[in-house]
PLY file of the C-alpha trace (Angstrom):
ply
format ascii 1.0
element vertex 245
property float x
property float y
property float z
element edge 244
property int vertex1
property int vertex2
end_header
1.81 0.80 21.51
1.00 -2.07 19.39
2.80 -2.69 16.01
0.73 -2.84 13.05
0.82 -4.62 9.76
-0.36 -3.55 6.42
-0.99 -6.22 3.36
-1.01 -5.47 0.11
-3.44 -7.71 -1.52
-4.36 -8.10 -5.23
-7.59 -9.45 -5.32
-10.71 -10.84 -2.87
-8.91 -14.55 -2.16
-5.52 -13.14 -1.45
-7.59 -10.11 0.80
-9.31 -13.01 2.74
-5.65 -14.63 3.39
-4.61 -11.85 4.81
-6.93 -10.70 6.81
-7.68 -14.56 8.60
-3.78 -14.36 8.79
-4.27 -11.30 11.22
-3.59 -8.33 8.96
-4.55 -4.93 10.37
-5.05 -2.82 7.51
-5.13 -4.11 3.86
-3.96 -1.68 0.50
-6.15 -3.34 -2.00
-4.64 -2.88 -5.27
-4.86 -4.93 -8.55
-2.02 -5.66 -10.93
0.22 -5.75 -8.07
3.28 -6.29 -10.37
3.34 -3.14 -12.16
3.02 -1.56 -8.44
-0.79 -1.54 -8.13
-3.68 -0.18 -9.96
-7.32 0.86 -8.67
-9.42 -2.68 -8.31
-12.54 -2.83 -9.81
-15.69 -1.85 -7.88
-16.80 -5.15 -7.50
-13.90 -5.84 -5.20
-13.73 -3.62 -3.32
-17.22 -3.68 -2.28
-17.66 -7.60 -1.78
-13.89 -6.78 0.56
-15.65 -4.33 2.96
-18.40 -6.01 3.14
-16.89 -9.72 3.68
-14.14 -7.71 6.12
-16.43 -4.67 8.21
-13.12 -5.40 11.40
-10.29 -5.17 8.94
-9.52 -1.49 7.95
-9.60 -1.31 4.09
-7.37 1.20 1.72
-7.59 0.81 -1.99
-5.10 2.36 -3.90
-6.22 5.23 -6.38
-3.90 4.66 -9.05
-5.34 4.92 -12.87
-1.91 2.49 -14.66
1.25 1.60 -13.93
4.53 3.72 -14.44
5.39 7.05 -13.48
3.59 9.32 -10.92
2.93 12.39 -13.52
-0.73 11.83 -14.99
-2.69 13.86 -17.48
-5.72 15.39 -16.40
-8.05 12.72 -17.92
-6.05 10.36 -15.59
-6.07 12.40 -12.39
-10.10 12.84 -13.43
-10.60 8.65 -13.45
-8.58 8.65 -10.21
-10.47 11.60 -8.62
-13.83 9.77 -9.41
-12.08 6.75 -8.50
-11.40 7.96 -4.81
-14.61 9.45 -4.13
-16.54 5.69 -5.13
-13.98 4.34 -2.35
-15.84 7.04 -0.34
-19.44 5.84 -1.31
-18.67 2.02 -0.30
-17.42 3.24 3.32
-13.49 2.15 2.99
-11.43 3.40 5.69
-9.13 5.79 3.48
-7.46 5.60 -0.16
-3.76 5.67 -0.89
-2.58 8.13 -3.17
0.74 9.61 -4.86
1.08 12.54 -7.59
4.37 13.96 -8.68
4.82 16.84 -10.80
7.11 16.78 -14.09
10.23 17.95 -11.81
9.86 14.99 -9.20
8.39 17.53 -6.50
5.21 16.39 -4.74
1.95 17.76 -6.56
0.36 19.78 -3.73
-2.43 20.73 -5.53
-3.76 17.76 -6.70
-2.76 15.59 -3.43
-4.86 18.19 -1.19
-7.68 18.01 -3.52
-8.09 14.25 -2.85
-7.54 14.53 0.93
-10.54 17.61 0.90
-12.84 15.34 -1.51
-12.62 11.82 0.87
-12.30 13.27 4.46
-13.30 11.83 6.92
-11.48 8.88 5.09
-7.84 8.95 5.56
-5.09 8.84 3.11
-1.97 7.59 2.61
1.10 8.98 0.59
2.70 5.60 -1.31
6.06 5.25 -2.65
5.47 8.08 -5.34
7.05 9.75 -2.10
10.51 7.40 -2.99
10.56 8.91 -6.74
10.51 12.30 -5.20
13.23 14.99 -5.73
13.32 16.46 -2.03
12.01 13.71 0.68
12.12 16.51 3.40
10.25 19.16 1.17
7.82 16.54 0.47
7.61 15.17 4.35
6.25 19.01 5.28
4.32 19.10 2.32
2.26 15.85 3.08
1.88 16.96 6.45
0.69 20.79 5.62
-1.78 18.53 3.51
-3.38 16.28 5.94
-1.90 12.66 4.70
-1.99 10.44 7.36
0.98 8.51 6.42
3.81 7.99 3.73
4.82 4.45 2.49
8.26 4.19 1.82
11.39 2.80 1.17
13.73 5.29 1.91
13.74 6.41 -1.89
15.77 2.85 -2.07
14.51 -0.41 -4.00
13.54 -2.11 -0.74
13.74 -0.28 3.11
15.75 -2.23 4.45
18.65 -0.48 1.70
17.05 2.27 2.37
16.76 2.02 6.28
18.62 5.28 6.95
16.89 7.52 5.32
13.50 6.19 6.69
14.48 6.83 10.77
15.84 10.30 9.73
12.14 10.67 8.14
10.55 9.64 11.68
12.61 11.17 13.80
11.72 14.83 11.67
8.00 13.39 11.36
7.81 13.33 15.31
4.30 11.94 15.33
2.84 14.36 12.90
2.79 11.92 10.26
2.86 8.20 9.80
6.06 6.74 8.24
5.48 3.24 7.16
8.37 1.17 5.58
7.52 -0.75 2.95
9.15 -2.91 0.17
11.29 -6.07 1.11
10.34 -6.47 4.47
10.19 -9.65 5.95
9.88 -12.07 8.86
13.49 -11.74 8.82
14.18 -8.08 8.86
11.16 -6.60 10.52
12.95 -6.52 14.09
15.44 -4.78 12.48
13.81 -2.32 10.75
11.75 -1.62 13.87
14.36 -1.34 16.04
16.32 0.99 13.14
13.57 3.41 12.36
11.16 3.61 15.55
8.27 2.88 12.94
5.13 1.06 14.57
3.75 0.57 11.07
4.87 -1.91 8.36
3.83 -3.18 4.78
4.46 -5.91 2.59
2.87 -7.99 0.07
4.57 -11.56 1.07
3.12 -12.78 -2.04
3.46 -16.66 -3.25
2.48 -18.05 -6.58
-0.49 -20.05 -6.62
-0.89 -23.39 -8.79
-3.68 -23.42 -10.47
-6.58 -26.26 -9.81
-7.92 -26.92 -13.05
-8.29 -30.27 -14.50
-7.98 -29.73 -17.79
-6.10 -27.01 -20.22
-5.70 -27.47 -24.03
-2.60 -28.99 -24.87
-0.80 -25.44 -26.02
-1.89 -23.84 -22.68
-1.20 -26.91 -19.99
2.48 -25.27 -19.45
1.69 -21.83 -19.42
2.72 -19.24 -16.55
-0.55 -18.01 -17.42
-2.28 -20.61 -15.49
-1.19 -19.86 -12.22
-1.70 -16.13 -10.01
0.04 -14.74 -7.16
-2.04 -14.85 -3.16
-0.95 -14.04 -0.19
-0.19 -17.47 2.28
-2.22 -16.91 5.60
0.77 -18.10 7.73
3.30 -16.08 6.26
0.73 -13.26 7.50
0.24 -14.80 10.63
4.09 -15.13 11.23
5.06 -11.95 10.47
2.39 -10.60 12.76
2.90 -12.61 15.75
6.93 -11.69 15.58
5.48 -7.67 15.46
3.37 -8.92 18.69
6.44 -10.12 20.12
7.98 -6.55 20.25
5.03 -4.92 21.72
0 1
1 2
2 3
3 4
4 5
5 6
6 7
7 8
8 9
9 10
10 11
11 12
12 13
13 14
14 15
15 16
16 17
17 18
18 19
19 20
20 21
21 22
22 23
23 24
24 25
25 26
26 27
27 28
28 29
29 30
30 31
31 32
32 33
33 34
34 35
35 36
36 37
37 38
38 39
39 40
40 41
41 42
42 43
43 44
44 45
45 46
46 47
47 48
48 49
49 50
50 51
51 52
52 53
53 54
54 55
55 56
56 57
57 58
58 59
59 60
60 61
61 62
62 63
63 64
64 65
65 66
66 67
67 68
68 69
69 70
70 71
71 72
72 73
73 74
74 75
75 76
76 77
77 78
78 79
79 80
80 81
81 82
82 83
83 84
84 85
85 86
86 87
87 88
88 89
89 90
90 91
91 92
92 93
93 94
94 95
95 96
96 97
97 98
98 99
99 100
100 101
101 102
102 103
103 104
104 105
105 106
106 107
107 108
108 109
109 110
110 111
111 112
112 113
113 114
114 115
115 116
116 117
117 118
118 119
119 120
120 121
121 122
122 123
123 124
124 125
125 126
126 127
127 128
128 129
129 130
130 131
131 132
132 133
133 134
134 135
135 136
136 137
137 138
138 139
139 140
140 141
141 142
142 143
143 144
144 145
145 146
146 147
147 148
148 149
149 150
150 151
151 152
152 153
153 154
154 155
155 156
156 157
157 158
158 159
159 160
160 161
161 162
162 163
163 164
164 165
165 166
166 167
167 168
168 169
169 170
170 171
171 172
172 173
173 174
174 175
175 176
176 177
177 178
178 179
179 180
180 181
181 182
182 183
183 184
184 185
185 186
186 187
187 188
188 189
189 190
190 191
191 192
192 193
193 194
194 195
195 196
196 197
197 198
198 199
199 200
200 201
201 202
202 203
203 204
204 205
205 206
206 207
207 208
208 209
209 210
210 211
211 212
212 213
213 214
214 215
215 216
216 217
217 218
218 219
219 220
220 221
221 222
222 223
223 224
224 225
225 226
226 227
227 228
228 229
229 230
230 231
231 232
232 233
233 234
234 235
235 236
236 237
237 238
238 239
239 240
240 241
241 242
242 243
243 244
């Protein structure tokens, strides 16, 4: 069974990157620093288009922060999901927490009912949980087809543990995909830790900017410059994955 590697990309140029790098699946967020927000329709229809081979997931999420939303919120994202339904993506990912930390059922099976047959994915809303085995069962009684995660850690490999126990218990019913910090370096690793066939990263790199010219109080500015994904960092990383096979 062949690994497979998901990139998180913030935006068309850093999406093309990463798919001619070899990416399988892409979560196409925006604002990719505050975790990842919805991109705008433009994007995501000029990405499946541009990418029909390359299996596309935008994230559904409304701002950045927590994972308890109003209902005005969960309304945008609802609408939000079922326009990633109208442009033919692959699936949305997805993550709702209630006040107490516990997985909102409700509101997670309502979004799985309103895309199918597009599949969904559970993202590291699952890490800010207060019960990660309650919430496994939950997402499975659902219909999610996998959970992003970092073992309720800042990165998985810290969090590497908890992840295999989540696999192991999972037993195929479920997708567990580690996510957050992992790397050329650490992806045997964490394969070899966790039995996971599925991984996700961002391996973002700050771009330079090509302009020519910026006014004198701007030609310093961090504002010039944006964050893209390298093409052989994807390529690396997937041809070590190969390697395992």
């Amino acid at each position: 069974m062949a690994y497979i590697l998901e990139i998180a990309t913030s935006d068309f140029e850093s999406t093309k990157n990463a798919v001619a790098g070899g990416a399988d699946r892409i979560e196409l967020c925006a604002n990719l620093g505050e975790g990842g927000t919805t991109q705008s329709f433009g994007v995501i229809k000029k990405c499946r288009e541009q990418f029909p081979s390359t299996l596309i997931y935008p994230i559904i999420r409304v701002r950045g922060g927590d994972f308890f939303y109003t209902n005005e919120e969960y309304d945008c994202m609802y609408q939000d999901a079922l326009q990633c339904k109208e442009l033919q993506c692959d699936g949305v990912v997805v993550g709702f927490l209630k006040r107490d930390g516990s997985i909102d059922v409700e509101r997670t099976a309502r979004i799985v009912e309103a895309v199918h047959p597009l599949k969904v994915t559970f993202h590291r809303a699952f890490d800010r949980c207060v019960d990660p085995y309650r919430a496994l069962e939950q997402l499975i009684e659902i219909g999610c087809e996998r959970i992003l995660t970092s073992g309720q850690q800042l990165t998985a490999p810290e969090g590497v543990e908890l992840i295999a126990e989540l696999n192991r218990i999972a037993a195929g019913r479920i997708i567990i995909m580690p996510g957050s910090g992992v790397r050329a370096e650490n992806v045997a690793t964490l394969a070899q830790k966790t039995g996971c066939r599925e991984f996700h990263t961002s391996l973002r790199e700050l771009q330079h900017s090509k302009m020519d010219f910026f006014p004198k109080a701007f030609a310093d500015s961090t504002e010039n410059n944006h964050y893209s994904v390298n093409t052989s960092s994807v390529r690396q990383l997937k041809d070590l994955l190969n390697s395992l096979s």
